[in-house]
C-alpha positions in Angstrom: 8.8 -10.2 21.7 6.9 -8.6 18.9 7.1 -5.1 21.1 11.2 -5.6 20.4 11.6 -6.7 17.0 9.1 -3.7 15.8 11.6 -1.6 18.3 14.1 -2.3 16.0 15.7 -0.6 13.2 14.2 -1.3 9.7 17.8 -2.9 8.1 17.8 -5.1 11.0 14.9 -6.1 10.8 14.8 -7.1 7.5 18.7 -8.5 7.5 16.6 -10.8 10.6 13.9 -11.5 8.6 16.2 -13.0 5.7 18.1 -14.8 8.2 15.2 -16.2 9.7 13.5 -17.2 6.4 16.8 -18.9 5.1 17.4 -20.5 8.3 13.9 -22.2 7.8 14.7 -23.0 4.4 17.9 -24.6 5.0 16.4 -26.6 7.9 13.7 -27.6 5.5 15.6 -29.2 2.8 18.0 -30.5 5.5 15.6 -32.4 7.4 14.1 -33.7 3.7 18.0 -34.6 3.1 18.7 -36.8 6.3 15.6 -38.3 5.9 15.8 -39.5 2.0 19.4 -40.4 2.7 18.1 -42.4 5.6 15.2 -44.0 3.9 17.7 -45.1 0.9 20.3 -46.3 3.5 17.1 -48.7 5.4 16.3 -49.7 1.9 19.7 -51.1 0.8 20.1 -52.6 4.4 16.4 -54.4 4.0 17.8 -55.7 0.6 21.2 -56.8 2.3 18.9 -58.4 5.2 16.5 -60.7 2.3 19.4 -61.5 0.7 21.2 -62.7 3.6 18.4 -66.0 4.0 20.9 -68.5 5.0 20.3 -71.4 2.4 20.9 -74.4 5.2 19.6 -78.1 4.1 17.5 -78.2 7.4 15.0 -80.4 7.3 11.7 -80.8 9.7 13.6 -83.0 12.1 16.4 -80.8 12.5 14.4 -77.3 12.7 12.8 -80.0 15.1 15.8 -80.4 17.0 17.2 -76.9 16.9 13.9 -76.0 18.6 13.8 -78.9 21.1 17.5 -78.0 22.4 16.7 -74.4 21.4 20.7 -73.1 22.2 20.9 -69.0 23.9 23.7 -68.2 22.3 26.0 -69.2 19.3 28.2 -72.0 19.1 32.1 -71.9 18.9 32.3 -71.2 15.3 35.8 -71.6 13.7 35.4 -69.4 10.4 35.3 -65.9 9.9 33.6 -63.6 12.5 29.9 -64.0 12.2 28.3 -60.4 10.8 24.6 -61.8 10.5 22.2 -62.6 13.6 20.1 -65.8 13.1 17.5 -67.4 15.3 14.3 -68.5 15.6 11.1 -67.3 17.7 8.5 -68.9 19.1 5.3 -67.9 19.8 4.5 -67.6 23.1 8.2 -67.7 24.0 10.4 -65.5 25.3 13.9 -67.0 24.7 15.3 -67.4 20.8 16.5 -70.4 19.5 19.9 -69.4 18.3 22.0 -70.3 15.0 25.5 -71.6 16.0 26.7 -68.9 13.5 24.5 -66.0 14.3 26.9 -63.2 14.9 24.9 -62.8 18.5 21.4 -62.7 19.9 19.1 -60.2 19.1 16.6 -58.9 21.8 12.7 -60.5 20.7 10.1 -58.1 20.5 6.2 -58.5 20.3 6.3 -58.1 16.5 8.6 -61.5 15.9 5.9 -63.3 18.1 2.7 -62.0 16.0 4.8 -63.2 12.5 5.7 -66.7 14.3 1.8 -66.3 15.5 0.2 -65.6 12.2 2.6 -68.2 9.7 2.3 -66.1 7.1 4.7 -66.8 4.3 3.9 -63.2 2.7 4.4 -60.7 5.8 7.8 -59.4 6.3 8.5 -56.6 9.2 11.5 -54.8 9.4 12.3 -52.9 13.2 15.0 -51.5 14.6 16.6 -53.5 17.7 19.2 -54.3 19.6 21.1 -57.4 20.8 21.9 -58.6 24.3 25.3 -56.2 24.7 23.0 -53.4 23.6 24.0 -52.9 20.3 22.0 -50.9 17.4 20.7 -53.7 14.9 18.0 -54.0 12.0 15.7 -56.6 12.3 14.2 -58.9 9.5 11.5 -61.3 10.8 9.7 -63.5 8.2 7.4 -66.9 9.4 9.8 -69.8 8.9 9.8 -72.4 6.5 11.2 -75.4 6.5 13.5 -76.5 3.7 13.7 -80.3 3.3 12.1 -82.3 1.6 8.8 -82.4 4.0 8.6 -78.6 2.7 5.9 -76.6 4.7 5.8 -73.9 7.0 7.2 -74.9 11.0 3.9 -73.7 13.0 3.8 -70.6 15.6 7.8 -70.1 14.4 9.5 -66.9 12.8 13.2 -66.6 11.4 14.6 -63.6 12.6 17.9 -61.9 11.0 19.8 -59.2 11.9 22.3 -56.5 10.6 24.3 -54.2 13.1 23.3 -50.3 12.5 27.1 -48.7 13.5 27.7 -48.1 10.0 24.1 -46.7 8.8 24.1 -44.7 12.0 27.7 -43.5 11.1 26.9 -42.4 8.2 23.7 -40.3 9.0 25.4 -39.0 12.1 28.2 -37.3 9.6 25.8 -36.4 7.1 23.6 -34.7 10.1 26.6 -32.7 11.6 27.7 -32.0 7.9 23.9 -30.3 7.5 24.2 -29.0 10.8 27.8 -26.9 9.9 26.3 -26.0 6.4 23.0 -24.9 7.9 25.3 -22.4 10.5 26.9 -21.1 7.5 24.2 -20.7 5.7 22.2 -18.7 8.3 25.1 -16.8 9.4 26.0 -16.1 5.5 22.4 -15.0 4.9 22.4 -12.9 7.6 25.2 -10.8 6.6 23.6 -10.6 3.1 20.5 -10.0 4.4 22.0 -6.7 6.5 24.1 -6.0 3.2 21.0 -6.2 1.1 18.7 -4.1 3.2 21.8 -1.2 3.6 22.1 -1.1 -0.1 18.5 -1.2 -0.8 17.2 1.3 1.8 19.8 3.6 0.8 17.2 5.3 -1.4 15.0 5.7 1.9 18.0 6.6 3.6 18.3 9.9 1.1 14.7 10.6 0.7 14.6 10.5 4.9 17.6 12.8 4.5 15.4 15.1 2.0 12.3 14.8 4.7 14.7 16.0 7.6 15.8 18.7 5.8 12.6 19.9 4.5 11.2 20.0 8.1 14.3 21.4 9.5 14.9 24.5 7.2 11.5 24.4 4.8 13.6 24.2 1.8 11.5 22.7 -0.5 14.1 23.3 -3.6 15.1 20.0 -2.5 15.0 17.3 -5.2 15.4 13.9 -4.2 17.8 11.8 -7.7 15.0 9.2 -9.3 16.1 5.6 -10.8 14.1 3.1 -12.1 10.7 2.3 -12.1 10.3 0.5 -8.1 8.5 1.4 -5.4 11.6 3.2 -3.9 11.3 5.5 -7.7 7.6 5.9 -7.4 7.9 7.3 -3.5 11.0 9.9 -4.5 9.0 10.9 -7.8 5.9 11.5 -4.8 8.0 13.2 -2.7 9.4 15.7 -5.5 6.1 16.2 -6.7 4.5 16.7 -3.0 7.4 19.1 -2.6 7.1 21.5 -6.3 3.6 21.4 -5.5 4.1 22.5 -1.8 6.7 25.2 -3.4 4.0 26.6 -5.6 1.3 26.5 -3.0 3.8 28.9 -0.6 4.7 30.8 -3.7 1.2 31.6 -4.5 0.4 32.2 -1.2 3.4 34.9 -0.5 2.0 36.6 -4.0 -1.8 36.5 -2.6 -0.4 38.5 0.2 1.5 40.3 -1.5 -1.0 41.5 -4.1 -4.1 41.5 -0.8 -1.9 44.1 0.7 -1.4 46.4 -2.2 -5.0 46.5 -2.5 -5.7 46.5 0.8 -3.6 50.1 0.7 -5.4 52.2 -1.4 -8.8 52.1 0.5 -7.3 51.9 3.5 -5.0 55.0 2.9 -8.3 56.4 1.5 -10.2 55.8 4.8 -7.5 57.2 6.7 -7.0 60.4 4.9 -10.7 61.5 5.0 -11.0 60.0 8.5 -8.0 62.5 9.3 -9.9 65.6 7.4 -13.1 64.8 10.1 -11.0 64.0 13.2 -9.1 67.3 12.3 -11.9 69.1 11.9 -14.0 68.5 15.1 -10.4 69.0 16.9 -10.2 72.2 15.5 -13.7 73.7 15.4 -13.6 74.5 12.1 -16.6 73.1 10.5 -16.5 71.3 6.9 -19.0 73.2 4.6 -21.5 70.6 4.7 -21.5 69.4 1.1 -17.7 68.4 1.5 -18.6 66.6 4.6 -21.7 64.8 3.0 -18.7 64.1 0.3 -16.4 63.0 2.8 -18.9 61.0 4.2 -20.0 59.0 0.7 -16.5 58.2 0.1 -15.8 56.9 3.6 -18.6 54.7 3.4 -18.0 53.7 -0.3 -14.4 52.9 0.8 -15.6 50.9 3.6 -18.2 48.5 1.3 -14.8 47.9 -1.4 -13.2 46.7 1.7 -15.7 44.5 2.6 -16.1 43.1 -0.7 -12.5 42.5 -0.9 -11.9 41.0 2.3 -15.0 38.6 1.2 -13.3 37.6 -1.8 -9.9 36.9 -0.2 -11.9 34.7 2.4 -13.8 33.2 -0.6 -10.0 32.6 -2.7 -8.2 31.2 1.1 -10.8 28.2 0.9 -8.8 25.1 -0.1 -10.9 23.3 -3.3 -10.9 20.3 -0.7 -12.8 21.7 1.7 -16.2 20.8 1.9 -18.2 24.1 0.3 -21.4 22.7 1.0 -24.2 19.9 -0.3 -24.3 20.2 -3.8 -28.2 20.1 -4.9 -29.7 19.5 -8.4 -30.8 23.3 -9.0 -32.3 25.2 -11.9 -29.4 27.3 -13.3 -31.9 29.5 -14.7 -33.6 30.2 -11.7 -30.2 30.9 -10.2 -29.1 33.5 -13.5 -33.0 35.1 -13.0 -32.0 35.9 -9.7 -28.4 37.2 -10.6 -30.0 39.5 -13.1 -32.7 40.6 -10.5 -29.8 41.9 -8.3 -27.7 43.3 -11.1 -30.8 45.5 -12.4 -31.0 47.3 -8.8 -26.6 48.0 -9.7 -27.3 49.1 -13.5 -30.3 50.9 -13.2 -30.0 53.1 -16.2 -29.1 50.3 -18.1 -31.9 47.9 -20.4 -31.3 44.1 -19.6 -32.7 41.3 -22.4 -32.8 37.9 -20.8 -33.9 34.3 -22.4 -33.4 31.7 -20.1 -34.3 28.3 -20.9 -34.9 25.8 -18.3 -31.6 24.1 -17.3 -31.1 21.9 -14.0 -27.3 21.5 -12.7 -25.4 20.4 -9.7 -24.1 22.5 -7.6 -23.6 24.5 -4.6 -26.4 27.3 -4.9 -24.8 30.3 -2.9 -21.6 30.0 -4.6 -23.2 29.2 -8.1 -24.9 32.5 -7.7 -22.2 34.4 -6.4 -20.3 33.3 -9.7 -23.2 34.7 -11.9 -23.9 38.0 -10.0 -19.8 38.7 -10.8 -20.0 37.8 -14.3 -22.9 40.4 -14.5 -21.4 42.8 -12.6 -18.8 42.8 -14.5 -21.3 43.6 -17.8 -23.0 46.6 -15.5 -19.9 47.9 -14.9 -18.1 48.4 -18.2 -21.9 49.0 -20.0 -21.8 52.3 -21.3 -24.9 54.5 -19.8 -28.2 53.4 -21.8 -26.6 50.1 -22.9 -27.7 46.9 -22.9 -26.9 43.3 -21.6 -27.8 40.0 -22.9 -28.0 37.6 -21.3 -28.9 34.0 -22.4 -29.8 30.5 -21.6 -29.6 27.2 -24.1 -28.8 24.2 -23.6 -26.8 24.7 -20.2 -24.5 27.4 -22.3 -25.3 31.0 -20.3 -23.9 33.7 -22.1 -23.5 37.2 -20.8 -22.3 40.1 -23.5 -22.4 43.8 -22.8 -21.8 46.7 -25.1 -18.8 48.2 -24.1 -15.2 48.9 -24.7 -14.3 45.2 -25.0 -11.1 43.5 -23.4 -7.7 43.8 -25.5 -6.9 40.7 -27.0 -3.6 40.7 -25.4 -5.3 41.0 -21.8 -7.7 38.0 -22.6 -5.2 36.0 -21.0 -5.3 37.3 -17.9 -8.5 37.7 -16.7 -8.7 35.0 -14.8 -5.5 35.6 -12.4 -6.1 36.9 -9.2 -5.9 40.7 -8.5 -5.5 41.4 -12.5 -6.9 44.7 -13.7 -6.7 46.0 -17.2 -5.5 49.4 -17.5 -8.5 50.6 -18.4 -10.4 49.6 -15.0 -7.8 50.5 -12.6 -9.8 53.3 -12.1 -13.5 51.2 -11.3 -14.2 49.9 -8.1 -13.3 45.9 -7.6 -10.7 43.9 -6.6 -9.8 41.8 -9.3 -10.6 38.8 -7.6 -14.3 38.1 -9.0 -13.2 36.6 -12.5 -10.8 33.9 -10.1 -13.7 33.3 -8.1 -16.0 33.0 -11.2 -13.8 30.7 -12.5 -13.0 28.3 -9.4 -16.3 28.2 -8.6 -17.6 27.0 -12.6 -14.8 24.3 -12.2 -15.9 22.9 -9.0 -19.5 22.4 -10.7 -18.0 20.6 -13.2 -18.3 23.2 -15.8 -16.1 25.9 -17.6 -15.7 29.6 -18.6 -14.5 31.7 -21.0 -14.1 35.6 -22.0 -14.0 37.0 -25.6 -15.0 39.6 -27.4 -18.8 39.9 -29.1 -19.6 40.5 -32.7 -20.2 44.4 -33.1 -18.3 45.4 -29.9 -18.3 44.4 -26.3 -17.4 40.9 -24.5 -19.1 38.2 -24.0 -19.1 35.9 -21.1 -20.1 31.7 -21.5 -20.2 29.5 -18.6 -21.0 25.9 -19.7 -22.5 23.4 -17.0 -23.1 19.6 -17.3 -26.8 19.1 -16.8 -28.2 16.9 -13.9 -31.4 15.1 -13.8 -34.4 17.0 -13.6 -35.5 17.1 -9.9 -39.0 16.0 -8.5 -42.2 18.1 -8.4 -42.9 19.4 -5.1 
């Protein structure tokens, strides 16, 4: 059963779902309906049964005599029809004495012996019965009591009185079927407001479902899905636009990264080729390369060959979402990591005079790509040093700054250093890819940290990466 009702489709669902909860409802407050109505219909009838006592001068004797002859039915009685059933019960007796103008005789039951048993004056039950021809009554039994003159209650006797039901039972029968035809409506009313409640509010779902279709069937994702309001239904459209302009901009970068991978790409490959071409040709044709063009030919292959590497490392390094797991990231000193940075950029800048103060600084990171970050940043400072420069480089207070003495970057280009595959003017003509800055910069934002490039007092640029401090690890 729940296999099929999950089977079907959400509106109906939910138009079921109202229907179901109303019909509930309704049969609630129904059911609490009939009975109050019935519970004030006994009560009036009880009231109608006390008040109906008979107030007959019997004395002892004749409650005496009535018990002695003890008549099974009525007497011929000349008045009005008889409504009221009167008689009397014995303990211990199955047959009723009965009035001569009880309206019939009403059928005894164990309760009108225990009252006639017990004689109590203060115990009245109430029952539903029925007479001899089977007809619904209400019952009041009470312990009799005589009322002559003697006064007293008559031992081991009840008086019981009765009421016929036909009209009480009338009564709740139409107010049952009346709840009964309301309920239908109700139920069948909620249903068709529950289906025209769950068209009207999944039409929303209905368009962003339209939108997903879409999407997946022609990867348009210019598609913008119309927001109103502030529901759940706003909220999952204003996701959805979001998920899509962000999906958009991931593609668009992504066409641009190839885009700009393959122009790079070109010019060392074309490079490769052309002097790969000037050896093939040359051992085809037997005519030897004087050997310091081939020892040229040679350097530049294998200088083209190391750009290429670098730059297909780099566009591995940039194609790793910032999701993805880079590694554990350990409490490490950062000037350990910039010592060793500056080891391998004095074996680049040989010719050049490096001045380092590093103070001790402990960070969290990942301490490959921590390292790689540095060793671009001072690359960068070896390669645009004039010969004989210097480079500074400096630790305090987790705030490592890197400054060379050359050219400087254009105020107008400071902007851009960061992008991917961006190179000034001036260093079109160095080796790089344009892709360490980017990776500089991602990877100083993953620790938590951040970067910046400006130019130095007296000429140059200077570099500062900031990192949040950790706790200083453990000895040993």
């Amino acid at each position: 059963m729940i296999g099929k009702f999950r089977a079907l489709p959400l509106r109906s669902r939910l138009a079921l779902l109202v229907a179901v909860a109303v019909a509930v409802a309704v049969a609630a407050v129904s059911t609490t309906c009939w009975f109050l109505v019935r519970g004030k219909l006994y009560d009036e009838l009880d009231s109608k049964l006390q008040a109906a006592i008979p107030d007959i001068r019997v004395g002892p004797n004749d409650i005496a005599t009535l018990l002695r002859t003890c008549p099974q039915a009525p007497a011929a009685y000349g008045g009005p029809k008889p409504v009221y059933y009167y008689q009397l019960v014995r303990n211990g007796h199955d047959k009723p004495c009965v009035f001569a103008n009880s309206a019939g005789t009403v059928e005894i039951d164990s309760r009108d012996q225990d009252v006639a048993r017990h004689a109590d004056p203060t115990v009245w039950t109430f029952r539903n019965g029925t007479d001899t021809n089977g007809k619904d009554i209400r019952v009041l039994a009470f312990a009799a009591i005589a009322q002559g003159p003697g006064g007293g209650i008559v031992s081991d006797t009840a008086m019981v009185i009765g009421y016929p039901l036909k009209e009480t039972e009338g009564t709740l029968n139409d107010l049952a079927l009346l709840l009964l035809i309301v309920s239908g409506i109700g139920v069948v009313g909620a249903g068709v407001a529950g289906l025209w409640v769950a068209r009207t509010g999944l039409k929303p779902v209905d368009r962003l479902t339209g939108a997903v279709e879409h999407v997946a069937r022609t990867e348009d994702l210019t598609v913008r899905i119309p927001v109103e309001g502030e529901d759940e239904i706003a909220r999952l459209s204003r996701s959805f636009n979001s998920m899509t302009a962000a999906l958009a901009s991931s593609r668009d970068r992504q066409a641009q990264l190839i885009a700009d991978a393959g122009h790079e790409l070109r010019t060392p490959l074309t490079s490769l080729r052309t002097n790969i071409e000037l050896l093939a040709r040359s051992d085809e044709t037997g005519r030897a390369i004087p050997p310091a063009d081939r020892a040229a030919l040679m350097a530049s292959v294998k200088a083209q060959m190391t750009e290429l590497a670098a730059l297909i490392g780099d566009l591995q390094e940039l194609s790793r979402p910032d999701a993805v797991d880079r590694g554990p990231l350990k409490v490490v000193g950062l000037h350990e990591i910039a010592e060793a940075a500056l080891e391998r950029a004095r074996l680049r800048g040989p010719e050049l005079r490096f001045e380092a103060e590093l103070e001790p600084w402990y960070v969290r990171a990942e301490p490959a790509a921590l390292e790689r970050a540095l060793v671009n940043v001072m690359d960068n400072a070896v390669k645009f040093s004039p010969t004989g420069g210097t480079v500074e480089v400096g630790l305090r207070q987790g705030e490592l700054t890197v400054r060379d003495h050359g050219p400087g970057i254009p105020a107008d280009e400071l902007p851009h250093v960061f992008e991917r595959f961006w190179r000034s003017p001036s260093a079109r003509a160095l080796p790089g890819s344009g892709l360490g800055l980017s990776i500089v910069a991602r990877t100083v934002q993953q620790s938590g940290g951040e970067i910046s490039l400006g130019p130095a007092a007296g000429g140059g640029t200077r570099a500062v990466i900031r990192l949040p401090g950790a706790a200083t690890p453990p000895p040993g």
